[in-house]
N, C-alpha and C positions, 0 to 999 in steps of 0.2 A: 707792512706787517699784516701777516691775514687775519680770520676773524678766529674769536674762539670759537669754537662749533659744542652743540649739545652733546653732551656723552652719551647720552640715552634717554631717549622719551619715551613715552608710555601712549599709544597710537590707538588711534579706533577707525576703523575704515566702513562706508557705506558705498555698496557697487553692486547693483542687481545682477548684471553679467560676470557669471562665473570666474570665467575666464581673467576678464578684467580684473576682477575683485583680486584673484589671486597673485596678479602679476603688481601690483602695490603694494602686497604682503611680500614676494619677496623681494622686491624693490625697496621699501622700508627696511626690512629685516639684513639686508645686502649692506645698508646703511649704519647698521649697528642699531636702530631701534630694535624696542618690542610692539607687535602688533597685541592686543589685549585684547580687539573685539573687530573682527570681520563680518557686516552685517548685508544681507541681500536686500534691506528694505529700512524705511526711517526709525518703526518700531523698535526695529531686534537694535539699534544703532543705539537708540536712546536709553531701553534696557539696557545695552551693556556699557552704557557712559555710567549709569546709575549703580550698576553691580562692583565696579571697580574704581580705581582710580586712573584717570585719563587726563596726559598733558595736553594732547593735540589731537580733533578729531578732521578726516577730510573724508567729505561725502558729494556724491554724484549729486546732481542735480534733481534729475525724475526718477524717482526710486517705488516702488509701490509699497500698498499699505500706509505712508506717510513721506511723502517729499522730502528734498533735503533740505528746503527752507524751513517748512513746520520741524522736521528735526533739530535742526539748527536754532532753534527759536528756544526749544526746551534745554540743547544742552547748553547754549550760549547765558543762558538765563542761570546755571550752574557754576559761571566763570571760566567756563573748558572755549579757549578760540576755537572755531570752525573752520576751517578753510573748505569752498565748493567748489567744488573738480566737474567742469564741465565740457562737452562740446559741441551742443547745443547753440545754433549760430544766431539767436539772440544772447547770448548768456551776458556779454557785454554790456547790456543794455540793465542789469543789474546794476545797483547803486551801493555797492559794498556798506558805504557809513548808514545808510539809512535800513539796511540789513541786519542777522545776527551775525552773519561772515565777518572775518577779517582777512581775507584773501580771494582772490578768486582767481584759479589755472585752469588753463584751457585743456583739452584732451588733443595729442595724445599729449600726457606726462610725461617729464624726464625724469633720470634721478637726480638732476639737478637743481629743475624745479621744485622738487619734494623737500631738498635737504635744504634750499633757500628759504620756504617756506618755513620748515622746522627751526632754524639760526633769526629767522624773524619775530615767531611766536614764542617759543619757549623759552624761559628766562633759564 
């Protein structure tokens, strides 16, 4: 039997590079989510965790202005799961439980990894 899958989450994405950033929005959005807040840095990420209502956020790793861990830390502290998307070849070396994460996927992303992600976190 497969699994039930989310109907639709409420996403917030952190991705310095443009390009990147854009291609998980529509990778999300391909998916049937909605992307709520697309952010170039940990800042604008955690503002718009704060501005809206967000089921699942997933943020790069080095972001400027404020990392994706110091991100992670404030919006994790709000009950919103984190997932950090990195590819960063320490990233491994990251200790999820001992983290605000509750994920960690490596770069590059599939849309399978994202929608696994989203079927893990979002009740």
């Amino acid at each position: 039997m497969a699994e039930a899958r989310v109907a639709s989450a409420r996403i917030a994405v952190a991705e310095d590079d443009p390009a990147v950033r854009q291609t998980f929005v529509r990778l999300l959005e391909a998916l049937g989510h909605t992307v709520v807040c697309a952010a170039a840095d940990g800042e604008t990420l955690v503002d718009g965790c704060t501005a809206g209502e967000v089921d699942l956020v997933f943020t790069d790793f080095h972001l400027p202005v404020m990392d994706g861990l110091a991100a992670a830390e404030l919006i994790a502290a709000k009950g919103i799961p984190v997932v950090l998307v990195s590819g960063h070849p320490d990233a491994d070396q990251i200790v999820v439980s001992h983290e605000p994460v509750c994920l960690l996927i490596r770069k590059p992303v599939t849309i399978e990894g994202l929608q696994d992600a989203i079927d893990r976190l979002v009740p």
